[in-house]
N, CA, C and O atoms as CSV, one atom per row, in Angstrom:
chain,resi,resn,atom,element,x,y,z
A,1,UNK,N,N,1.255,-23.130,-8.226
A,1,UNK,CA,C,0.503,-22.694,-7.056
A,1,UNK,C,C,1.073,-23.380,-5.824
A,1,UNK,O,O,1.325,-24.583,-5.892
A,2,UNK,N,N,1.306,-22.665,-4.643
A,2,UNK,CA,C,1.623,-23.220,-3.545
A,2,UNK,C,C,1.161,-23.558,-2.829
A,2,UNK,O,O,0.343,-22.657,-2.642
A,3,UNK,N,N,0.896,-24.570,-1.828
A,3,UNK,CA,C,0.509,-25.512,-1.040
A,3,UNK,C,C,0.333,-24.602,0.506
A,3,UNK,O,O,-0.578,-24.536,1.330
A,4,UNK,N,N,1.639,-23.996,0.407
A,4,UNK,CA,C,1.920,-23.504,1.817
A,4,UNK,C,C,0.689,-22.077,2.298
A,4,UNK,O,O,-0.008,-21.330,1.611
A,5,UNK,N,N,0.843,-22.181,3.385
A,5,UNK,CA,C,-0.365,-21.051,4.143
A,5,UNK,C,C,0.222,-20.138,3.709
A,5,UNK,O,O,1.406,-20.108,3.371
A,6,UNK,N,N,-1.005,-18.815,3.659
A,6,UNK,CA,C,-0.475,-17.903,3.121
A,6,UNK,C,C,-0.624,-16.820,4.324
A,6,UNK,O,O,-1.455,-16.916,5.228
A,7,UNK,N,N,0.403,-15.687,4.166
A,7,UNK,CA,C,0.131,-14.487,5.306
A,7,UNK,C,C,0.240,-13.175,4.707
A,7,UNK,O,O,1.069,-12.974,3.819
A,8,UNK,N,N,-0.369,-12.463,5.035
A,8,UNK,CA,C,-0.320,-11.417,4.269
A,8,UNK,C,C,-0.028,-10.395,5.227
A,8,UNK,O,O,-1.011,-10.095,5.904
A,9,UNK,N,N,1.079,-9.732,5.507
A,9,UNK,CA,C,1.937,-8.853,5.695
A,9,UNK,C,C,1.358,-6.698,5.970
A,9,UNK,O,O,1.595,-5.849,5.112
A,10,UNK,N,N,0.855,-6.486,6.923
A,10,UNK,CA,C,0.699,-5.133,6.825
A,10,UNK,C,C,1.057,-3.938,7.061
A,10,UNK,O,O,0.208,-3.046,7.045
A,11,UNK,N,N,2.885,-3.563,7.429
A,11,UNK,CA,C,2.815,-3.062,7.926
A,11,UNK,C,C,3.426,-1.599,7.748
A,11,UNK,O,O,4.029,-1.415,6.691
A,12,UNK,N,N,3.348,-0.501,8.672
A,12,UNK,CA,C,2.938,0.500,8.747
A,12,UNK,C,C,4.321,1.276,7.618
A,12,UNK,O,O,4.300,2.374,7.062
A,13,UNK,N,N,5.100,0.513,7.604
A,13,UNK,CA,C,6.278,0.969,6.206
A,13,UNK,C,C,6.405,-0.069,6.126
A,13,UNK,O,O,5.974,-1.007,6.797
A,14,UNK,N,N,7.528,0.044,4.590
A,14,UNK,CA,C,8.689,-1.074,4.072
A,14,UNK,C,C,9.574,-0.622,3.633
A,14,UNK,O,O,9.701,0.573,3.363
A,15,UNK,N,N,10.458,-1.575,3.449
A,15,UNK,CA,C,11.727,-0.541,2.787
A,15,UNK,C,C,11.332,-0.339,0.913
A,15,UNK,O,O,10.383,-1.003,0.496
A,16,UNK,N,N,12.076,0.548,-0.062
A,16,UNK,CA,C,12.208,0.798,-0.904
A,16,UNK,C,C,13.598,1.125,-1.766
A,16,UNK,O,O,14.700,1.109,-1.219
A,17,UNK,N,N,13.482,1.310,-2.645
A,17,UNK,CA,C,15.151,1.247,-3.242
A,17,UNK,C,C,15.418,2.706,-3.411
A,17,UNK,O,O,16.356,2.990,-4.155
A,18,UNK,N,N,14.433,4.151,-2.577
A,18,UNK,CA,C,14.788,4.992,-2.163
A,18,UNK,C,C,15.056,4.939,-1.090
A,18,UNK,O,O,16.064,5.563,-0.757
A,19,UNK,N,N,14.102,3.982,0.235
A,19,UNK,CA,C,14.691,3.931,1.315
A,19,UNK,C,C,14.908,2.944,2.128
A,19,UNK,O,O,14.263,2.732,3.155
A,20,UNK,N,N,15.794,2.311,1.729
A,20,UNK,CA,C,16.064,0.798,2.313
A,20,UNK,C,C,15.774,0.211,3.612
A,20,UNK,O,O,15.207,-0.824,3.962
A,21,UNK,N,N,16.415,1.326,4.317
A,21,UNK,CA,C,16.510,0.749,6.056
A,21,UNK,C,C,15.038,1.467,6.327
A,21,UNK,O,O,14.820,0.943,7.419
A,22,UNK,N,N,14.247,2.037,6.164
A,22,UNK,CA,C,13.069,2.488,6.682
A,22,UNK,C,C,12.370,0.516,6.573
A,22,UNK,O,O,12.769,-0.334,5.777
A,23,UNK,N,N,11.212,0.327,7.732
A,23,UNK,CA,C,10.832,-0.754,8.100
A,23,UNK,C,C,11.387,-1.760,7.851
A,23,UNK,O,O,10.543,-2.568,7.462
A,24,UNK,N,N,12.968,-2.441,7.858
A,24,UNK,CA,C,13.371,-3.105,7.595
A,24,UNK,C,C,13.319,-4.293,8.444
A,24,UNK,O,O,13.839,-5.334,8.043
A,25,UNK,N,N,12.687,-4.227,9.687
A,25,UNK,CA,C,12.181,-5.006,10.261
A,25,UNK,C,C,11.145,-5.798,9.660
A,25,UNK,O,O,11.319,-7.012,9.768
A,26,UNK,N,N,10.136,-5.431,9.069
A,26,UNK,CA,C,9.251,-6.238,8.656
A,26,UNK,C,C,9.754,-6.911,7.399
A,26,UNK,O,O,9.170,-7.895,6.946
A,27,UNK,N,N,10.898,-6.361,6.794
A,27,UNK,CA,C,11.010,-7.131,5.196
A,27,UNK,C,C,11.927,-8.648,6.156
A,27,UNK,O,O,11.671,-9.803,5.818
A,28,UNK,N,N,12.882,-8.361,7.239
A,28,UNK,CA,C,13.592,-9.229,7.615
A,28,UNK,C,C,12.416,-10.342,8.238
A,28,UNK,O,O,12.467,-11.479,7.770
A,29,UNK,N,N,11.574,-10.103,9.069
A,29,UNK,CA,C,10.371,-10.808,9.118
A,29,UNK,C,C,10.094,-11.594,8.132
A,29,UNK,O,O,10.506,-12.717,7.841
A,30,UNK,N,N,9.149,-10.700,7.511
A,30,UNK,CA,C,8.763,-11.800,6.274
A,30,UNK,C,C,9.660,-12.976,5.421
A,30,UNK,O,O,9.416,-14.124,5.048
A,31,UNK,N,N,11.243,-11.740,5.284
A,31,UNK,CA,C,12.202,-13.092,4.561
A,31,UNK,C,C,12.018,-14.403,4.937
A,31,UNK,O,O,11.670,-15.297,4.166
A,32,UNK,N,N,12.355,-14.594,6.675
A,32,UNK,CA,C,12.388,-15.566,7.462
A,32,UNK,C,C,10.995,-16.717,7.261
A,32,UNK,O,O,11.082,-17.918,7.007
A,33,UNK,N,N,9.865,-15.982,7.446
A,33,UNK,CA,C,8.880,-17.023,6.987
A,33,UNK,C,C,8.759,-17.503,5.499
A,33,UNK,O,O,8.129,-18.522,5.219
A,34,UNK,N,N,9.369,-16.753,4.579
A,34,UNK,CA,C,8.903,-17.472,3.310
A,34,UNK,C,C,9.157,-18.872,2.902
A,34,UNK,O,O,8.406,-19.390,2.076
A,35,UNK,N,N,10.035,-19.454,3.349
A,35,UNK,CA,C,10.718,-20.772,3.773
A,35,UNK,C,C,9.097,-21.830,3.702
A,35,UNK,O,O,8.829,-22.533,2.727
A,36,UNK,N,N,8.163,-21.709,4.990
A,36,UNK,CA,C,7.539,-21.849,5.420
A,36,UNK,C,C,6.014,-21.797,4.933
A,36,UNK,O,O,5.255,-22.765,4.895
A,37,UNK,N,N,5.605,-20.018,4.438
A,37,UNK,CA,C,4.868,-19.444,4.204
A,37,UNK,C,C,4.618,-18.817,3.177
A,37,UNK,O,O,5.421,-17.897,3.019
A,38,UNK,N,N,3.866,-18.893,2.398
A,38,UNK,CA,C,3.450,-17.446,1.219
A,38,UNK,C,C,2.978,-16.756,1.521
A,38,UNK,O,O,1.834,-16.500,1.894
A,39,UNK,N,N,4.553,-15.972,1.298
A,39,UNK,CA,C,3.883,-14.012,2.581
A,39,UNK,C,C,3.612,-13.142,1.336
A,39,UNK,O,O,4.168,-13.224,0.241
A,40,UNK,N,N,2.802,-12.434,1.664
A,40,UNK,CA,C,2.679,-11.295,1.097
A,40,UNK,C,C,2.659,-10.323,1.867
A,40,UNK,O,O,2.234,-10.435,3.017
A,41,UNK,N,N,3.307,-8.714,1.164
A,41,UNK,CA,C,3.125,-7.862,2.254
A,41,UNK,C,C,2.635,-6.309,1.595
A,41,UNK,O,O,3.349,-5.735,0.773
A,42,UNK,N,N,1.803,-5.942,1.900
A,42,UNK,CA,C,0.559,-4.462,1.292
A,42,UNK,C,C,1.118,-3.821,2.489
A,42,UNK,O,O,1.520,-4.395,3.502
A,43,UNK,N,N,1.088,-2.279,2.194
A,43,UNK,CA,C,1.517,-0.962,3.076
A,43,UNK,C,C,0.857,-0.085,2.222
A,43,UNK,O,O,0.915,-0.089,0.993
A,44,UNK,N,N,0.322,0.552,2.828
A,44,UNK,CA,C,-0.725,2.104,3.200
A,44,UNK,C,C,0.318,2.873,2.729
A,44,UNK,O,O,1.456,2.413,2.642
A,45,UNK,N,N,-0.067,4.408,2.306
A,45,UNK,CA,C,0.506,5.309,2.146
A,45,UNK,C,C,-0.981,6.348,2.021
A,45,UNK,O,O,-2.098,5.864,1.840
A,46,UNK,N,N,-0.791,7.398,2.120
A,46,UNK,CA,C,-2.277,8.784,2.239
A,46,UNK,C,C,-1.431,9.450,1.217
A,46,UNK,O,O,-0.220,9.556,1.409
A,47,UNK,N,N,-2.100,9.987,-0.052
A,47,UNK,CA,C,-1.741,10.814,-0.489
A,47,UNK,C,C,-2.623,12.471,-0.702
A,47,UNK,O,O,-3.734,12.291,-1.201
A,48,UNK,N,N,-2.444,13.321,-0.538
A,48,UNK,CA,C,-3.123,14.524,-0.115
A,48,UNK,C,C,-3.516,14.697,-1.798
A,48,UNK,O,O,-3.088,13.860,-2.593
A,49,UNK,N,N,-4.236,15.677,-2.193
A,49,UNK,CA,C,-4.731,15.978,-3.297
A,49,UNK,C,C,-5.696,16.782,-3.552
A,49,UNK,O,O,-6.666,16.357,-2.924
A,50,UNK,N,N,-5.903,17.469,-3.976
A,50,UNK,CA,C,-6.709,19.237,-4.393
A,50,UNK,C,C,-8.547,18.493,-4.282
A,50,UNK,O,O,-8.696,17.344,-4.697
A,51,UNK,N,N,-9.575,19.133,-3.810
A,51,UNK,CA,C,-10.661,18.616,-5.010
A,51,UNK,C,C,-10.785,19.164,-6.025
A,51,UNK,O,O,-11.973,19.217,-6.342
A,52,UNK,N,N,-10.216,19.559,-6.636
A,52,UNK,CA,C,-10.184,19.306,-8.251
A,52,UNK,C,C,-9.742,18.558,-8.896
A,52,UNK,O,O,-10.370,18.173,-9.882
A,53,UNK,N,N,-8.526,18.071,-8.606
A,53,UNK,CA,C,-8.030,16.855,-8.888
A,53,UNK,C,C,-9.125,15.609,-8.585
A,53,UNK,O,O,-9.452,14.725,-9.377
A,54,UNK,N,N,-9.603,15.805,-7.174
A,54,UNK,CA,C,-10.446,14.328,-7.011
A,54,UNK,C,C,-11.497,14.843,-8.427
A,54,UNK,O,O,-10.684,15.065,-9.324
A,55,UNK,N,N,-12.612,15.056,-8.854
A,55,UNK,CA,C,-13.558,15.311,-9.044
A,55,UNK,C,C,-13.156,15.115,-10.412
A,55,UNK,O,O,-13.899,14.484,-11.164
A,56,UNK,N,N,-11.422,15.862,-11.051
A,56,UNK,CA,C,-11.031,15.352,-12.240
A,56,UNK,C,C,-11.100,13.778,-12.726
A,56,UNK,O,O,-11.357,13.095,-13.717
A,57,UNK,N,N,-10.777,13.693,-11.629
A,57,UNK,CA,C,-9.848,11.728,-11.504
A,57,UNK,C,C,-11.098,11.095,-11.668
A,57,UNK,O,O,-11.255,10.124,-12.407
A,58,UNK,N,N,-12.039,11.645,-10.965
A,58,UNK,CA,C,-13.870,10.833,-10.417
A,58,UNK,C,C,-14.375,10.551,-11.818
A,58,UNK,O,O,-15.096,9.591,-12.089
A,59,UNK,N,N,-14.001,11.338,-12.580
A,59,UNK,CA,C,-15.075,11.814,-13.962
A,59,UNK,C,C,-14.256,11.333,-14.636
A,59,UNK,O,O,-14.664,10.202,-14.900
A,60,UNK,N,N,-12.777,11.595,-15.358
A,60,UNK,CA,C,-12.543,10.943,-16.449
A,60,UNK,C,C,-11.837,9.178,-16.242
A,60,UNK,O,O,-11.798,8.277,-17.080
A,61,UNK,N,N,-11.461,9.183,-15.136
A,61,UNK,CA,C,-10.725,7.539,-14.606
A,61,UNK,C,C,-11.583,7.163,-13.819
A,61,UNK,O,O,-12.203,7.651,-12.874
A,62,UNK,N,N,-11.493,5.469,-14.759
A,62,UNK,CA,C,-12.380,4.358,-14.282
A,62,UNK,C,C,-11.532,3.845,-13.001
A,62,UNK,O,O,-11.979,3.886,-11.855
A,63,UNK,N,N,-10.341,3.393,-13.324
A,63,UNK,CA,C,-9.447,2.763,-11.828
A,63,UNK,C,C,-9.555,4.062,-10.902
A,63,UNK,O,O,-9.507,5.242,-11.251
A,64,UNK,N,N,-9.733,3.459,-9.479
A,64,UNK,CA,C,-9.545,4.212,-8.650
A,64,UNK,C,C,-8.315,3.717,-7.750
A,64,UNK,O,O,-7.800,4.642,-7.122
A,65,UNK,N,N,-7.979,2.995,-7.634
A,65,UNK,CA,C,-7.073,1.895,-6.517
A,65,UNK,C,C,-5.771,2.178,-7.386
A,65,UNK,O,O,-5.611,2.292,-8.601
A,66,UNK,N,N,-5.123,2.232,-6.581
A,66,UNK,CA,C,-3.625,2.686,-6.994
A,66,UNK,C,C,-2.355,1.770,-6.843
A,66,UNK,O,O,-1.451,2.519,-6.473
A,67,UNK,N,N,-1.965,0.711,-6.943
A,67,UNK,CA,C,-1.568,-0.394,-6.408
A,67,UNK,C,C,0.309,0.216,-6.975
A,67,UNK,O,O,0.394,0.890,-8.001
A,68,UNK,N,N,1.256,-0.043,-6.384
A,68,UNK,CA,C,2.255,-0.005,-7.207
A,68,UNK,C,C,3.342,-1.087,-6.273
A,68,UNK,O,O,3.275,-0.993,-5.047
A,69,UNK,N,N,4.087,-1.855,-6.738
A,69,UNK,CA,C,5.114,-2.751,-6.639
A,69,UNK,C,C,6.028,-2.068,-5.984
A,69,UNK,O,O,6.455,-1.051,-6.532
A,70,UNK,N,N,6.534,-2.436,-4.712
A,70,UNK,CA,C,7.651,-2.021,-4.290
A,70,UNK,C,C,8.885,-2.954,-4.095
A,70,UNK,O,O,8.981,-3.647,-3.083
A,71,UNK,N,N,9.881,-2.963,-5.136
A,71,UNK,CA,C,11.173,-3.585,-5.344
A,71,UNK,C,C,12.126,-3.538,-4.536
A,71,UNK,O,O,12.987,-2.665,-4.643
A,72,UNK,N,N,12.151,-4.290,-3.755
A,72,UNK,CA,C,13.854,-4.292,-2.838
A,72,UNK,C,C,13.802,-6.129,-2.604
A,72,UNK,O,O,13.075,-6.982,-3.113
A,73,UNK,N,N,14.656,-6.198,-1.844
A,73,UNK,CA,C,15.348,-7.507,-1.272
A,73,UNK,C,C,13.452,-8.293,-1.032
A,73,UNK,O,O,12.470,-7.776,-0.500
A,74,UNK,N,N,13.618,-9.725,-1.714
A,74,UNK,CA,C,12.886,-10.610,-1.326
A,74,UNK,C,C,12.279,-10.816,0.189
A,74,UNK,O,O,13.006,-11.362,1.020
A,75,UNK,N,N,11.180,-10.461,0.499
A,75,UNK,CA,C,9.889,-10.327,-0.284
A,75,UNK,C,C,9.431,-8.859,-1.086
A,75,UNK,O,O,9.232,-7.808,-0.478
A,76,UNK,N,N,9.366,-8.946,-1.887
A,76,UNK,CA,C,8.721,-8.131,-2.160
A,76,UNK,C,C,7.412,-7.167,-2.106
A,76,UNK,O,O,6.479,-7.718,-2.689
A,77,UNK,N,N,7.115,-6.084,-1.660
A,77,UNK,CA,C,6.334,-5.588,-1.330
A,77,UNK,C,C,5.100,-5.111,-2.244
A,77,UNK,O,O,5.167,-5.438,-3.429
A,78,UNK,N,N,3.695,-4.184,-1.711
A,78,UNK,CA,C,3.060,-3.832,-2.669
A,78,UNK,C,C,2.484,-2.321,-2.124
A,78,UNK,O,O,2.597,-2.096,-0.919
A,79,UNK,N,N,2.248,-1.926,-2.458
A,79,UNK,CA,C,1.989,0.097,-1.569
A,79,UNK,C,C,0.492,0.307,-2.448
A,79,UNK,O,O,0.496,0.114,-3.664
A,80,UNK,N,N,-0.155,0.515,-2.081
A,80,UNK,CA,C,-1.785,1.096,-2.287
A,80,UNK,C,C,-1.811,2.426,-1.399
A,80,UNK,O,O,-1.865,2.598,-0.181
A,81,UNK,N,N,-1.737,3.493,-2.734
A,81,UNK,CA,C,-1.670,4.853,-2.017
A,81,UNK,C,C,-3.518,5.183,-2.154
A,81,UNK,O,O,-4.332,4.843,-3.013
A,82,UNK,N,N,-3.609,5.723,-1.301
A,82,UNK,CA,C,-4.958,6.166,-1.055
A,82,UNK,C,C,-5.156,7.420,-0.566
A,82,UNK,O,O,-4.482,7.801,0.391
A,83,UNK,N,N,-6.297,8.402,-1.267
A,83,UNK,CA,C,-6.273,9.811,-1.586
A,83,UNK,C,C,-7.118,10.660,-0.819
A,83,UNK,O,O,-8.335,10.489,-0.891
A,84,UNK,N,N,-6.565,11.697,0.024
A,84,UNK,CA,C,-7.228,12.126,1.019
A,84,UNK,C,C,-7.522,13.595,0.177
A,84,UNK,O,O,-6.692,13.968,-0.652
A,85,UNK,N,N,-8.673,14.348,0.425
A,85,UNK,CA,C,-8.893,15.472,-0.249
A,85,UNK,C,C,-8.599,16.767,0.732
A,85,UNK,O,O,-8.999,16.917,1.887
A,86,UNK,N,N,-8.016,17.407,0.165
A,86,UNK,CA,C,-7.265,18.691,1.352
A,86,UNK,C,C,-8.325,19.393,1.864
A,86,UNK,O,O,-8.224,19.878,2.991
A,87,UNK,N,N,-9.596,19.561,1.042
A,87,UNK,CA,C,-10.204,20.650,2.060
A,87,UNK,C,C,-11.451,20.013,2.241
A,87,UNK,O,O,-12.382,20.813,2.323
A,88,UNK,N,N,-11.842,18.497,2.353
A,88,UNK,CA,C,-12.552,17.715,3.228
A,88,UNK,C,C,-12.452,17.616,4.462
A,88,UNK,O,O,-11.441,17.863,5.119
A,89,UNK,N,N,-13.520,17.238,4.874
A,89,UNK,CA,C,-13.360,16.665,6.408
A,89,UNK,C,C,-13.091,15.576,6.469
A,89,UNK,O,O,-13.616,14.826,5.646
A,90,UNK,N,N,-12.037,14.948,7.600
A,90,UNK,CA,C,-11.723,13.604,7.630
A,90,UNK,C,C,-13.039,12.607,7.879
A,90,UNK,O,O,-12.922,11.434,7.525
A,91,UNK,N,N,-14.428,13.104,8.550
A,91,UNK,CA,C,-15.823,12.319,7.874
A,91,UNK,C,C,-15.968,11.985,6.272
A,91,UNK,O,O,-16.460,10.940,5.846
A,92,UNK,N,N,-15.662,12.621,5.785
A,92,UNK,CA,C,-15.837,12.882,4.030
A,92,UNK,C,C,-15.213,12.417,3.163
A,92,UNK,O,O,-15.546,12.168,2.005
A,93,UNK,N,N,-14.107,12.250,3.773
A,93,UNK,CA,C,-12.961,12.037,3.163
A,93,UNK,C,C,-12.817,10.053,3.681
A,93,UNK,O,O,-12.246,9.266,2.927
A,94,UNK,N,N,-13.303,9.701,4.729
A,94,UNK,CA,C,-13.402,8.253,5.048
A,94,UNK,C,C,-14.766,7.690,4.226
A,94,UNK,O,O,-14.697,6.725,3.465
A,95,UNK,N,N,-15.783,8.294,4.439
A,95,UNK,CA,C,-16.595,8.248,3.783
A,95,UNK,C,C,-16.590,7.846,1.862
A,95,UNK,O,O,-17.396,7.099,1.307
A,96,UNK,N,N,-15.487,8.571,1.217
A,96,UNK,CA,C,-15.266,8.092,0.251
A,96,UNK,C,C,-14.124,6.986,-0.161
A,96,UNK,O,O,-13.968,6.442,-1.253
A,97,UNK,N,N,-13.533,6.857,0.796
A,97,UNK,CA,C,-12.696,5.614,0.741
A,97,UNK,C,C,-13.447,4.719,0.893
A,97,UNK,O,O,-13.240,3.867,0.029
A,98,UNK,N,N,-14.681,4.306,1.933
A,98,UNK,CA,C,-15.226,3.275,1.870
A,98,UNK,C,C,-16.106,2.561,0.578
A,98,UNK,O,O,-16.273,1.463,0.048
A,99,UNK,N,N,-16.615,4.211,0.442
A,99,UNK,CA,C,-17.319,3.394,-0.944
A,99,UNK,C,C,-16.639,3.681,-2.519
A,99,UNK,O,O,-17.113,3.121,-3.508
């Protein structure tokens, strides 16, 4: 366990080992503090999806949170895609993200 402060990293891309140079600003960021800091860094992604699919997913899957590892150059990243329903309203559709 580390001693050092920790920061946790948010931003709006990162790179991936499909697309490297996309936000490569923030991975060069973070490199620089790890020295220093225990960075961590989470990025957003919306993924669109039928309601049928939601209502499938609702009923037979317990996980809802989607977490997946994104591998490139140290630090390493983490992507939590989160599921917007196509023929909701964006009220409805925030509404179930919160709870």
């Amino acid at each position: 366990m580390s001693n050092k402060p920790k920061i946790l990293i948010l931003p709006s891309w990162y790179p991936s080992k499909d697309n490297l140079n996309s936000g490569s600003y923030f991975r060069e960021q973070a490199n620089l503090m790890t020295t220093d800091f225990d960075v961590k860094v989470l990025t957003l992604e919306k993924e669109w999806i039928s309601n049928r699919r939601y209502y499938y997913d609702n009923f037979f899957k317990k996980n809802k949170v989607n977490f997946k590892k994104i591998e490139v150059f140290p630090p390493d990243g983490w992507l939590l895609k989160y599921r917007f329903i196509k023929t909701f309203s964006d009220q409805k559709n925030l509404e179930i993200l919160v709870f």
